[in-house]
Structures are given as structure tokens and as C-alpha cells.
TORPA-4810 file (N, C-alpha, C, O; in nm, 3 decimals):
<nodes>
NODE_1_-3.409_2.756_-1.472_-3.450_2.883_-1.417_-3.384_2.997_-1.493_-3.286_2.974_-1.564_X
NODE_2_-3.424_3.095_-1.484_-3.441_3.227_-1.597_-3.460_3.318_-1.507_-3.544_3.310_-1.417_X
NODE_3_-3.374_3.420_-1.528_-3.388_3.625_-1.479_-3.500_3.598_-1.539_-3.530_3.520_-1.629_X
NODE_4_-3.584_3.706_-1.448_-3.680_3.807_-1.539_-3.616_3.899_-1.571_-3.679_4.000_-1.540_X
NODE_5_-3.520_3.924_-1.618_-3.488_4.027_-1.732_-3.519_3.943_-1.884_-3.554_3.999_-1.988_X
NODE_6_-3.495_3.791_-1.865_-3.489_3.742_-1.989_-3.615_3.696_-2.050_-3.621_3.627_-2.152_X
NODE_7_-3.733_3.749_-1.968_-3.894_3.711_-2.014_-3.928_3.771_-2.112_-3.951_3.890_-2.091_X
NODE_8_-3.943_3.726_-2.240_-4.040_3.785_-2.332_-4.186_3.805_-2.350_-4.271_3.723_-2.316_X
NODE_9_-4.213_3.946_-2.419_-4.371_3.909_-2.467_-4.397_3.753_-2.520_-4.311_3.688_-2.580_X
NODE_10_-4.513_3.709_-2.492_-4.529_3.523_-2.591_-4.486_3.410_-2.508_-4.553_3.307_-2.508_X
NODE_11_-4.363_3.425_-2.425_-4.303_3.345_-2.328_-4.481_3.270_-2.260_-4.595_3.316_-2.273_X
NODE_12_-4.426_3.129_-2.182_-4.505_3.050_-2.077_-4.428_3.029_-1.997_-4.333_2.951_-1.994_X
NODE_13_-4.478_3.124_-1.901_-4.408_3.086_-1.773_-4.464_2.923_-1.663_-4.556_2.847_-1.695_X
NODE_14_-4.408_2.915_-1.584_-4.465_2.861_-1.455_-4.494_2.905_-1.327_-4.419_2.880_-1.233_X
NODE_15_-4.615_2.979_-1.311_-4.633_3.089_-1.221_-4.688_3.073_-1.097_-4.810_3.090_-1.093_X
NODE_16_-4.632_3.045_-0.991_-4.707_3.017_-0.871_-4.808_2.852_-0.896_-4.925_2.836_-0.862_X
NODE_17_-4.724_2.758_-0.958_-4.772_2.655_-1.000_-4.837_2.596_-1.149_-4.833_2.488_-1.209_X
NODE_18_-4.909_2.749_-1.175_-4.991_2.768_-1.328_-4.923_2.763_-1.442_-4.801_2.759_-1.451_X
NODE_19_-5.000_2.763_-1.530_-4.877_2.800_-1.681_-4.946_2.947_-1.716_-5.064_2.955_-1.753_X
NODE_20_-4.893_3.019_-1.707_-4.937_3.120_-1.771_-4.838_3.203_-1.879_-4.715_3.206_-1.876_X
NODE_21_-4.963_3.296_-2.012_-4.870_3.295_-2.055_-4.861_3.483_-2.120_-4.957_3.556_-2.141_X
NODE_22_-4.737_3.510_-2.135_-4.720_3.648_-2.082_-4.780_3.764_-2.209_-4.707_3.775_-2.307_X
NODE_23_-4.890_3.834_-2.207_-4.963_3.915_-2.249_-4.852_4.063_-2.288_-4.838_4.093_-2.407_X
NODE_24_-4.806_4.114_-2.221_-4.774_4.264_-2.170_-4.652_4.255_-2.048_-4.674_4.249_-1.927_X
NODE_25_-4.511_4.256_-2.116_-4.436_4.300_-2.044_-4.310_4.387_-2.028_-4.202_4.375_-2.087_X
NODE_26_-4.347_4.475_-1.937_-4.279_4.624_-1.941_-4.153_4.628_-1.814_-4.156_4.560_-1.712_X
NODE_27_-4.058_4.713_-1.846_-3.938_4.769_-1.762_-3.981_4.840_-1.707_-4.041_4.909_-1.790_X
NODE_28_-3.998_4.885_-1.601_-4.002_5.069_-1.496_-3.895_5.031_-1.384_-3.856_4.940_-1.311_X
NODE_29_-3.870_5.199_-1.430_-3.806_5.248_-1.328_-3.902_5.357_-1.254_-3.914_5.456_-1.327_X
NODE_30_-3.944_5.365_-1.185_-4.034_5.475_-1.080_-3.894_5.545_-0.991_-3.838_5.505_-0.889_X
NODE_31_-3.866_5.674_-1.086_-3.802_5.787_-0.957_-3.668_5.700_-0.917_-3.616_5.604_-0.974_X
NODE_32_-3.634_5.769_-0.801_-3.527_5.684_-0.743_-3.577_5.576_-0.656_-3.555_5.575_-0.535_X
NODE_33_-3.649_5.480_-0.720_-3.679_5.374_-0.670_-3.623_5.216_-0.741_-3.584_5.222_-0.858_X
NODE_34_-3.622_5.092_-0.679_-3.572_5.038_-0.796_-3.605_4.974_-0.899_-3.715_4.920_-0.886_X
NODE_35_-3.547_4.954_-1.010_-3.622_4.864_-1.138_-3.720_4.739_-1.094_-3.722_4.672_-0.991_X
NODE_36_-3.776_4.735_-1.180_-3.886_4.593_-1.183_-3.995_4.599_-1.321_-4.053_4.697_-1.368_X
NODE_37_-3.998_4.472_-1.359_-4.042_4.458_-1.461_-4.198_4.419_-1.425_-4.222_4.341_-1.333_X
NODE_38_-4.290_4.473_-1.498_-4.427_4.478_-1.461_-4.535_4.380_-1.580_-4.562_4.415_-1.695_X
NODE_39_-4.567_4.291_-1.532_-4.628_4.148_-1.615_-4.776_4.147_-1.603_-4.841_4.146_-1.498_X
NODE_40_-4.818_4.149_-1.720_-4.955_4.085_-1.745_-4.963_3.948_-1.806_-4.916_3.920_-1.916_X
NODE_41_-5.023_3.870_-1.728_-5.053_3.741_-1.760_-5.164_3.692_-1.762_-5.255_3.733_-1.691_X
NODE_42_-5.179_3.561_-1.874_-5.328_3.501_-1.898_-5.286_3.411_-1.870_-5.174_3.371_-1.900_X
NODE_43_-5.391_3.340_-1.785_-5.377_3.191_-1.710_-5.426_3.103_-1.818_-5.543_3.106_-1.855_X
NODE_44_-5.337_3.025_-1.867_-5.377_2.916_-1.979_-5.472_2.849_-1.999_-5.526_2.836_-2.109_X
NODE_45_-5.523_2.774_-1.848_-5.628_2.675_-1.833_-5.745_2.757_-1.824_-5.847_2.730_-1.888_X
NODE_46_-5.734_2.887_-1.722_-5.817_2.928_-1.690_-5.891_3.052_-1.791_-6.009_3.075_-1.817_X
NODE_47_-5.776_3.110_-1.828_-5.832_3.248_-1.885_-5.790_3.353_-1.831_-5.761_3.437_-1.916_X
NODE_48_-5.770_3.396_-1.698_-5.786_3.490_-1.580_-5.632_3.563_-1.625_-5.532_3.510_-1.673_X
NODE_49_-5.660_3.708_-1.585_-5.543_3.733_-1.645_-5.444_3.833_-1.453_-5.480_3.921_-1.375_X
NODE_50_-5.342_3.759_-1.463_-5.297_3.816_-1.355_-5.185_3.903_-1.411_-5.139_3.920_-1.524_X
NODE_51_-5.157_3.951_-1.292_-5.056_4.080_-1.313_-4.956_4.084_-1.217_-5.002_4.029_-1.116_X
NODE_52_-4.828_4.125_-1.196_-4.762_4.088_-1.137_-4.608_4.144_-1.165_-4.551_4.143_-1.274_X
NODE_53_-4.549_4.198_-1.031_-4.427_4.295_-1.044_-4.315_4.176_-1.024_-4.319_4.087_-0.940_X
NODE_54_-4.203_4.201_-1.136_-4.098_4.101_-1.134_-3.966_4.198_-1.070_-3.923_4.292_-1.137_X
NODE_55_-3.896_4.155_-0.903_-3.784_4.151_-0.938_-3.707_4.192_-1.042_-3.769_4.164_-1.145_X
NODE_56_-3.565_4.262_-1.079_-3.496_4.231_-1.200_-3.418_4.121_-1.162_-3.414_4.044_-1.258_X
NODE_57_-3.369_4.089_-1.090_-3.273_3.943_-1.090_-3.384_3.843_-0.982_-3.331_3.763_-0.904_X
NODE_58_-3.521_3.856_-0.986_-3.580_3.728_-0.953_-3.603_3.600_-1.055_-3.635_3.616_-1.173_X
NODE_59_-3.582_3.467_-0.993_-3.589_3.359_-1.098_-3.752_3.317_-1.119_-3.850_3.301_-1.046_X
NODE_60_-3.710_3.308_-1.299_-3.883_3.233_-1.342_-3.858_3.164_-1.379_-3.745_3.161_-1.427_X
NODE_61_-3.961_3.031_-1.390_-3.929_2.903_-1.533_-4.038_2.910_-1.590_-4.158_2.898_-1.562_X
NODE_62_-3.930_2.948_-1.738_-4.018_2.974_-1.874_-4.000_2.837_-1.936_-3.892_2.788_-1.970_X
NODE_63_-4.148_2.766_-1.948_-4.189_2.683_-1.984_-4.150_2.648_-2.187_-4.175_2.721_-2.283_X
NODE_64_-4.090_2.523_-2.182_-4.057_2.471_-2.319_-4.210_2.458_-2.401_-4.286_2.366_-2.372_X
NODE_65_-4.233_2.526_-2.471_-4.448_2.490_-2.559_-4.373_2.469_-2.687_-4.277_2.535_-2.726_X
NODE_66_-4.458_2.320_-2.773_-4.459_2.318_-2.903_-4.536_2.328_-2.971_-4.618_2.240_-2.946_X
NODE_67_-4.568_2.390_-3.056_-4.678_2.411_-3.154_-4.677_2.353_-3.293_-4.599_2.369_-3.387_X
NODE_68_-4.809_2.267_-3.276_-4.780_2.191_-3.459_-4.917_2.150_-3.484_-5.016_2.142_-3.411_X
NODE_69_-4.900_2.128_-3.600_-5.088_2.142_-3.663_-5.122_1.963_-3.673_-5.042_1.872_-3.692_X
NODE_70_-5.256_1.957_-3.654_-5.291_1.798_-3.627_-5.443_1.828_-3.722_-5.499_1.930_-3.762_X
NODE_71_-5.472_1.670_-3.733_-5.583_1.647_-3.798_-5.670_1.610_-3.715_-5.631_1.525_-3.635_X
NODE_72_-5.773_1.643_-3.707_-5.889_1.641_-3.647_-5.966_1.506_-3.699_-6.005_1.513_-3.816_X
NODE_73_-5.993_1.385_-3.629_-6.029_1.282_-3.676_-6.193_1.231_-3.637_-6.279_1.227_-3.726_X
NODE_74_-6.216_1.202_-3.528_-6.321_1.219_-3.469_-6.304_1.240_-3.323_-6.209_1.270_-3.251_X
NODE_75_-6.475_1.203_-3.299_-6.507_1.286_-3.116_-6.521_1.134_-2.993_-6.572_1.031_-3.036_X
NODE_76_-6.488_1.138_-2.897_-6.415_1.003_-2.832_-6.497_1.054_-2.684_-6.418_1.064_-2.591_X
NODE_77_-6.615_1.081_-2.655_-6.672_1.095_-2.524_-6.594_1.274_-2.487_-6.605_1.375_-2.557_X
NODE_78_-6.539_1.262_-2.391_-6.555_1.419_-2.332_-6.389_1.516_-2.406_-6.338_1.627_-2.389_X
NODE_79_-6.346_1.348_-2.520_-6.218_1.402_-2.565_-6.241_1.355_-2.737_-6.302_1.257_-2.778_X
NODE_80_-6.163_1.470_-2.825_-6.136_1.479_-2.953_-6.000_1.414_-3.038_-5.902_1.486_-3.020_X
NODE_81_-5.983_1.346_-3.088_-5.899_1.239_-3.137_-5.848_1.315_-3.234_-5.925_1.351_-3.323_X
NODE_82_-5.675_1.366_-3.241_-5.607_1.427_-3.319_-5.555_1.303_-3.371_-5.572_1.188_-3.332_X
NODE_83_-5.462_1.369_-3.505_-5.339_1.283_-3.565_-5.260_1.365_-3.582_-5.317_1.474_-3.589_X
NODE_84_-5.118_1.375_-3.598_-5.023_1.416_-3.627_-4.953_1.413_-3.793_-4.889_1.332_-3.860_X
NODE_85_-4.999_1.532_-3.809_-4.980_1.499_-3.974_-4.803_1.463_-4.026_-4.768_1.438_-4.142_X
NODE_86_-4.743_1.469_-3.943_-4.567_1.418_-4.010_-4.596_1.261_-3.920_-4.630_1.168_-3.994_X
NODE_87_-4.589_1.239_-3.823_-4.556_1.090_-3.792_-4.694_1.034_-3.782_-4.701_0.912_-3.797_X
NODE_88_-4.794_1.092_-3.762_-4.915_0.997_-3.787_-4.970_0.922_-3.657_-5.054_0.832_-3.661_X
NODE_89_-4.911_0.972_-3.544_-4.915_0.928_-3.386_-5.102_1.018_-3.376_-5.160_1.102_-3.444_X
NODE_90_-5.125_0.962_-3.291_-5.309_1.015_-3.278_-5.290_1.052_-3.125_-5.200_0.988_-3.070_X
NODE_91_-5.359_1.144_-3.044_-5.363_1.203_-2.907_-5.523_1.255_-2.893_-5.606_1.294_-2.975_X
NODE_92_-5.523_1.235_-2.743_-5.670_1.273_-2.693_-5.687_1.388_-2.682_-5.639_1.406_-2.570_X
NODE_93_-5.723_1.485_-2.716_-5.738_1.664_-2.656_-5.852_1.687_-2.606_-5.950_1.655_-2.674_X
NODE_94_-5.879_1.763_-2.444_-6.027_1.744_-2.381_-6.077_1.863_-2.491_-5.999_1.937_-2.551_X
NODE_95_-6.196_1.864_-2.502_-6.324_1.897_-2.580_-6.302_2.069_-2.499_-6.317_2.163_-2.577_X
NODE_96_-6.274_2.098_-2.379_-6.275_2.161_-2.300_-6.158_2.322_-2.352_-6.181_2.443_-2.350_X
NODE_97_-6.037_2.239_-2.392_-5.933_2.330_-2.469_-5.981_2.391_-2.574_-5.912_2.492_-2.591_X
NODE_98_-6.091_2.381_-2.682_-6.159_2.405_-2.835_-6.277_2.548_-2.751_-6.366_2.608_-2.812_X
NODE_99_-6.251_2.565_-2.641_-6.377_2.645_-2.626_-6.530_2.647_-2.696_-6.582_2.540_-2.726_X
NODE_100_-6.581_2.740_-2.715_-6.686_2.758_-2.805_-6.752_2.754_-2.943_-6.865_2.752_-2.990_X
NODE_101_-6.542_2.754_-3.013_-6.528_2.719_-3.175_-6.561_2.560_-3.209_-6.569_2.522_-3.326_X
NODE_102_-6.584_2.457_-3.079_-6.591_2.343_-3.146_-6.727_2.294_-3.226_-6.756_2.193_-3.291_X
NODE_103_-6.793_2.409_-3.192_-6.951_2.374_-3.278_-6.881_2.396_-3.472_-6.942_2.399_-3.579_X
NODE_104_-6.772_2.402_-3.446_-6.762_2.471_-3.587_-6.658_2.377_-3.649_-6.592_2.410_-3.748_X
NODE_105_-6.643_2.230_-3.574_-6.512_2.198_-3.632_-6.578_2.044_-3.698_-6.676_1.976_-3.666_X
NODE_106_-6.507_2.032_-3.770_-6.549_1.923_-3.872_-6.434_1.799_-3.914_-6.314_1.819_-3.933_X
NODE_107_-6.511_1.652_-3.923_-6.397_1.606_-3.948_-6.265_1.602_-4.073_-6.297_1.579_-4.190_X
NODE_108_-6.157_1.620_-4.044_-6.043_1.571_-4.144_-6.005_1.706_-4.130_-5.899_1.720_-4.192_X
NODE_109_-6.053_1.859_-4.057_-5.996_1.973_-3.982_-5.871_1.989_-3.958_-5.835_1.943_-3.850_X
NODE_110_-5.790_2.040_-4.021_-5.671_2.097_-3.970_-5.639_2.211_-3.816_-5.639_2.333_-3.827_X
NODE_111_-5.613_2.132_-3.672_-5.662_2.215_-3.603_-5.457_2.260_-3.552_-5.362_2.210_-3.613_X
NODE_112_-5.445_2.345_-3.453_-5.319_2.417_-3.409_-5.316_2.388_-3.261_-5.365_2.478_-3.194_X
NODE_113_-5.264_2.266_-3.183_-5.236_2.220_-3.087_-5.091_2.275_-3.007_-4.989_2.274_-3.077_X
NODE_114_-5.079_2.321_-2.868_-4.969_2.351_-2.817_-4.956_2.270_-2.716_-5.049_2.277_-2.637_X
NODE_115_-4.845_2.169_-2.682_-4.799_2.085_-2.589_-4.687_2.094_-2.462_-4.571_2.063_-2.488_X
NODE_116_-4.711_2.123_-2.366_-4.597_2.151_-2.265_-4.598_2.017_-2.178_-4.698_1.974_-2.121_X
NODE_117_-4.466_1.956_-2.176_-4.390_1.861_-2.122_-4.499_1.748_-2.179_-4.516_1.664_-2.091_X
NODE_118_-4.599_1.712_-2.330_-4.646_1.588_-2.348_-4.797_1.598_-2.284_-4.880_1.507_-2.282_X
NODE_119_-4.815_1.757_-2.221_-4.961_1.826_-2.210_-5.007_1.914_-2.274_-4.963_2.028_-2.289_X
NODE_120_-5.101_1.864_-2.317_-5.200_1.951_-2.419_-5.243_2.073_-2.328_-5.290_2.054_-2.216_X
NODE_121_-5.221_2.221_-2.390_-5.260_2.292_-2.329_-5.335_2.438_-2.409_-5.391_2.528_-2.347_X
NODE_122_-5.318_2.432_-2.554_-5.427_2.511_-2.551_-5.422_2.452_-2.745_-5.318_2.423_-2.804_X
NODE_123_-5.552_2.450_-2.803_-5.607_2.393_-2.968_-5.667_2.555_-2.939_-5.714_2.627_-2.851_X
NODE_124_-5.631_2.552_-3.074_-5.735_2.651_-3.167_-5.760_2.598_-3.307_-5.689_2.522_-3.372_X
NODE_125_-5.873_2.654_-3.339_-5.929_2.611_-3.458_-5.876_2.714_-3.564_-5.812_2.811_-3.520_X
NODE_126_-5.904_2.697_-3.749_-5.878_2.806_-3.797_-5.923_2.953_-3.775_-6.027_2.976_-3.713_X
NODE_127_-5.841_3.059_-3.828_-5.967_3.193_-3.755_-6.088_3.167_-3.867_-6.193_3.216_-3.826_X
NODE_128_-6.099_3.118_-3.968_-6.215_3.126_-4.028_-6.237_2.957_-4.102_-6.140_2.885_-4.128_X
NODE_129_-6.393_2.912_-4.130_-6.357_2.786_-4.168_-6.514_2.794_-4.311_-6.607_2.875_-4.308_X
NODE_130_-6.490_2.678_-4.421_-6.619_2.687_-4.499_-6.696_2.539_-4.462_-6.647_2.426_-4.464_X
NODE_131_-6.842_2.587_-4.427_-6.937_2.539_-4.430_-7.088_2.538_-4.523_-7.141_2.630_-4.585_X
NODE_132_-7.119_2.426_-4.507_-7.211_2.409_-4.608_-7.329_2.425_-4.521_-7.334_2.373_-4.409_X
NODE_133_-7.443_2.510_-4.582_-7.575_2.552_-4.542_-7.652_2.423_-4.525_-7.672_2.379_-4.638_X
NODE_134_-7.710_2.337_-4.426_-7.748_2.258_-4.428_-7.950_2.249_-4.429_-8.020_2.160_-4.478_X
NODE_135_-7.989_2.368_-4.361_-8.096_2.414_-4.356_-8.137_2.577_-4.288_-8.097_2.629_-4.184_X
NODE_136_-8.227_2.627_-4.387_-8.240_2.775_-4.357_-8.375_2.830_-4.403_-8.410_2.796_-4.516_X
NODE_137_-8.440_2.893_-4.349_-8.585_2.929_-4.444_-8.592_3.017_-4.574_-8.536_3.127_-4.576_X
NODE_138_-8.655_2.973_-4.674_-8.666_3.082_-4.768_-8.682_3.202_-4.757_-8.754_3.230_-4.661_X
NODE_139_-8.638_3.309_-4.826_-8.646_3.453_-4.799_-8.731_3.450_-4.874_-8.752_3.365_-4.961_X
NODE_140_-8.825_3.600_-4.831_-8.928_3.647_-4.902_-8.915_3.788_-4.976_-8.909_3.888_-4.905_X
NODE_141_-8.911_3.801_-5.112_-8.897_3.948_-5.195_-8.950_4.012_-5.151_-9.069_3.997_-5.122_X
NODE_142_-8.861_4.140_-5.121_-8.900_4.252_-5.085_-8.965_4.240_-4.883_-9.078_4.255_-4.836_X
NODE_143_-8.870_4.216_-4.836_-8.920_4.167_-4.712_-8.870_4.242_-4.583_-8.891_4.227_-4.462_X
NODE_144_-8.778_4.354_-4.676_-8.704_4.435_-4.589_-8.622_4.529_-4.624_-8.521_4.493_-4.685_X
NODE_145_-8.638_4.654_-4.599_-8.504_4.758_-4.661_-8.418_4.783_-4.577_-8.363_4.892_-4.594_X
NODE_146_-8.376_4.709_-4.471_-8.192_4.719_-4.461_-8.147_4.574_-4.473_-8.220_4.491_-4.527_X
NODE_147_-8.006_4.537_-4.414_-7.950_4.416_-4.435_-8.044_4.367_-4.337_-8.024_4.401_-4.221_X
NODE_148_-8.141_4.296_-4.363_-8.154_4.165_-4.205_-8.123_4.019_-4.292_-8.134_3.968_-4.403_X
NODE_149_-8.070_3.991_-4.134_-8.059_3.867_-4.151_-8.154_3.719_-4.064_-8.223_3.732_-3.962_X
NODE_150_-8.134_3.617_-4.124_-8.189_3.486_-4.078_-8.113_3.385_-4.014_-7.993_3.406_-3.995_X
NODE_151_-8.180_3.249_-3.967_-8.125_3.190_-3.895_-8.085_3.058_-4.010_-8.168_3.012_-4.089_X
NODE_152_-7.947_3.012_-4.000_-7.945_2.891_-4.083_-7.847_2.834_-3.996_-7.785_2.894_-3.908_X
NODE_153_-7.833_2.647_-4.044_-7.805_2.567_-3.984_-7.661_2.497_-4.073_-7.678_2.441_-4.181_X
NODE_154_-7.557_2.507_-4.024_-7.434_2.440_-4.056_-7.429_2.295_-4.113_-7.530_2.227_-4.095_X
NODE_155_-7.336_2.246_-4.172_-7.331_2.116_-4.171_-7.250_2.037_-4.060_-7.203_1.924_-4.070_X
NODE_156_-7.243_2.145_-3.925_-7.156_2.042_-3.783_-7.269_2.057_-3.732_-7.277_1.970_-3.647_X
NODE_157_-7.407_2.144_-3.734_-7.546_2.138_-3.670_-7.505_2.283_-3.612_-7.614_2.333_-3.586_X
NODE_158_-7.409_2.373_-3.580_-7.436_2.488_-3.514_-7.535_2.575_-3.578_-7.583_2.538_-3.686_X
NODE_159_-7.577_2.706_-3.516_-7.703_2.774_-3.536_-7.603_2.891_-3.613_-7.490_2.890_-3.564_X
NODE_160_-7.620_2.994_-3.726_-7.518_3.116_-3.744_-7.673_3.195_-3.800_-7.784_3.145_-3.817_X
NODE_161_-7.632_3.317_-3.817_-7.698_3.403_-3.857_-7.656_3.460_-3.984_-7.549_3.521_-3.979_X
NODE_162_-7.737_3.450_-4.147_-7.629_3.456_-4.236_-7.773_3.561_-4.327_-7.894_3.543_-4.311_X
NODE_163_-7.707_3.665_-4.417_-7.796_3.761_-4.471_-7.885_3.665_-4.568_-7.842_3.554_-4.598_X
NODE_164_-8.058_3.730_-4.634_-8.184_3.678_-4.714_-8.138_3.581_-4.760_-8.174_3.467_-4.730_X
NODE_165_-7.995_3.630_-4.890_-7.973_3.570_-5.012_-7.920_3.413_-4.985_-7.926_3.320_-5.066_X
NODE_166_-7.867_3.412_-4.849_-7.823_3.253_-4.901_-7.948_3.160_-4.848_-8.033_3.179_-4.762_X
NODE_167_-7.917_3.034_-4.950_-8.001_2.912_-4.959_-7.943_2.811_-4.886_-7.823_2.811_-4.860_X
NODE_168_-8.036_2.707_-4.844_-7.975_2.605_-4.836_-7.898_2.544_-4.933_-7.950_2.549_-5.045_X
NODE_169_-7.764_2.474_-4.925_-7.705_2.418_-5.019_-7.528_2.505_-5.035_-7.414_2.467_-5.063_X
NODE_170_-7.589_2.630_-5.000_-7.448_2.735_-5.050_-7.374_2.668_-4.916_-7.404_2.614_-4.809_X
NODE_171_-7.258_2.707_-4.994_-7.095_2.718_-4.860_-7.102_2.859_-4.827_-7.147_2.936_-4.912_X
NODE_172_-7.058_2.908_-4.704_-7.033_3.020_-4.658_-6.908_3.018_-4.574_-6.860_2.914_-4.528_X
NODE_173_-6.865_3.124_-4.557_-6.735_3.113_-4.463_-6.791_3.168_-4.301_-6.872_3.260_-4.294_X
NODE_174_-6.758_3.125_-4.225_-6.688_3.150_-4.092_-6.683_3.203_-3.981_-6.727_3.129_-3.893_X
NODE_175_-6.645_3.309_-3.943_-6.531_3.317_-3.828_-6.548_3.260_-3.682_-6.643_3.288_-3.610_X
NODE_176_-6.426_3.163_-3.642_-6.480_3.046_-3.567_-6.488_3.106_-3.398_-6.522_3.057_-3.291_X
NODE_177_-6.436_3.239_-3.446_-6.402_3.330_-3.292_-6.570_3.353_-3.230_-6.626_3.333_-3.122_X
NODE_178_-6.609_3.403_-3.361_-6.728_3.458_-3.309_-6.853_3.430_-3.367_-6.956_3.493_-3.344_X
NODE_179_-6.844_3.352_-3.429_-6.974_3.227_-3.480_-7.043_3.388_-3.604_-7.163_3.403_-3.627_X
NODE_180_-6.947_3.470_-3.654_-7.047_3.518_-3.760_-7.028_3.510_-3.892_-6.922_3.456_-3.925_X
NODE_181_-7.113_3.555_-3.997_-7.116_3.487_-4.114_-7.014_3.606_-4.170_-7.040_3.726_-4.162_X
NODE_182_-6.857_3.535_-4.246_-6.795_3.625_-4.366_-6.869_3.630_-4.457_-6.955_3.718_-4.451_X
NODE_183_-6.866_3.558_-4.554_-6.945_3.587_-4.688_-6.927_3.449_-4.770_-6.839_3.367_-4.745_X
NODE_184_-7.011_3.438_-4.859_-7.019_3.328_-4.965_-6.892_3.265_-5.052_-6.802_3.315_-5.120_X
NODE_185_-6.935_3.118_-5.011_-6.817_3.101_-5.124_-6.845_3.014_-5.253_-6.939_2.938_-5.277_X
NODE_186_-6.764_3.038_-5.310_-6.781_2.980_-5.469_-6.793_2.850_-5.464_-6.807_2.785_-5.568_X
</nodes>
């Protein structure tokens, strides 16, 4: 157990049962009233972001998280099969933690796993990753005078939206946040 004086921004707490983990946190003093430290929090599992006035000498437990990068091996029903690139140990991660970036993840992936007490609790993918154009329709010359763009198909099968010029066959980059196209790669 831990003051909340000693909570940092980044900290994971254990909050009313949850793990949450701390967004925004500020000192006030209001007037002659007394100190308390004022917390914004994102609920790990959930997302939800709570908020919440700390005591200065109320107790929190700030949760031990490790963070280390794993290989992405294959897909195992409603769970994704890591490895551990120093000891080579393999773990289940639900499909559920990858959010919306997993249309974008591919095998032999270098992904960023965080573990509290031997629980997986939150993967992210890279912020950007290269994929190969797997299918897309030909553009037609002269078919448009501003940027538009078309629909093409990944080599994990997701759908992206990528400008005329690319073909099937090109690599393009990325961003796994928000499924849009960076730009071409060599």
C-alpha cells in the first residue's frame, strides 16, 4: 500500500477492484479547504475513464505492470499465441486485448504485451506496420482532379483506403490506430 501523494502520471492502480491506469494527476488546494489530489483514470479492461478525488494520506495499491515485446506466432480460437523473444516461453493473449488493430497483424509480428501478477492486460500493435497490396482495382487516367481515393485489400484480408497510384503488388505502410494509408514503400 502507497500514499496518494506517491501516485504518478503512468502508475496502475487497483481501484475499487479494477486496474486502472492513471491518465491526469493533479494537487489542489481549493481556498482554505483541504489538499486532495484529483485523478483521471482509464479502466484497463474496459476503457471507461473515471475520475476521482484522492485523500492526501489515503492508501492506494499501485499495481507492479511489465512490459516486453513478444512474437506474434499464430491465432488459437478466441486467443493469439505469443513467444517471448529472450526465453522463448509462448502465452495465450485474448484476441479481445488487440482491439481493432488486429485486422492488421501478421504472422512473426513484433507485438508490446503488459502483464500484471502473470495477467495479460493490455497488447498493442506497432503504431504503424508494412503491408503488401493484395488486391485493388485499376485506376483510370484522368479520373479525377483532387486526391480520391480507392478501396484495396491487405495481405491479413483487411479493407484500407489507399490513393489511384497504388497497384496491386506494392507495400504500403499503415497506421494500425486508425486503419489509414501512410504512404508507399520501397
Amino acid at each position: 500500500m502507497a500514499k496518494a501523494s506517491e501516485v504518478k502520471t503512468g502508475n496502475v492502480l487497483r481501484f475499487n477492484g479494477e486496474l486502472v491506469s492513471v491518465e491526469e494527476y493533479i494537487h489542489r488546494t481549493p481556498g482554505n479547504l483541504r489538499a486532495f489530489y484529483q485523478a483521471r483514470m482509464r479502466n484497463v479492461k474496459t476503457g471507461k475513464i473515471v475520475e476521482y478525488r484522492f485523500r492526501t494520506d489515503e492508501e492506494v495499491t499501485i499495481c507492479r505492470v511489465e512490459t516486453n515485446d513478444y512474437q506474434y506466432l499464430y491465432e488459437d480460437g478466441d486467443y493469439l499465441v505469443v513467444m517471448d523473444n529472450n526465453t522463448f516461453e509462448q502465452y495465450n493473449i485474448p484476441k479481445l486485448l488487440f482491439g481493432s488493430a488486429i485486422k492488421f497483424l501478421k504472422e512473426g509480428m513484433n507485438v508490446t504485451i503488459a502483464f500484471e501478477s502473470d495477467e495479460p492486460i493490455v497488447a498493442q500493435l506497432p503504431n504503424s506496420v508494412e503491408l503488401e497490396i493484395t488486391y485493388t482495382e485499376p485506376a483510370v487516367k484522368g479520373d479525377t482532379s483532387t486526391s480520391a481515393q480507392k478501396y484495396a485489400t491487405v495481405e491479413t484480408g483487411a479493407e484500407i483506403r489507399v490513393p489511384l497510384f497504388i497497384n496491386q503488388g506494392d507495400k504500403v505502410k499503415v497506421d494500425t490506430k486508425t486503419g489509414d494509408y501512410m504512404e508507399r514503400v520501397k
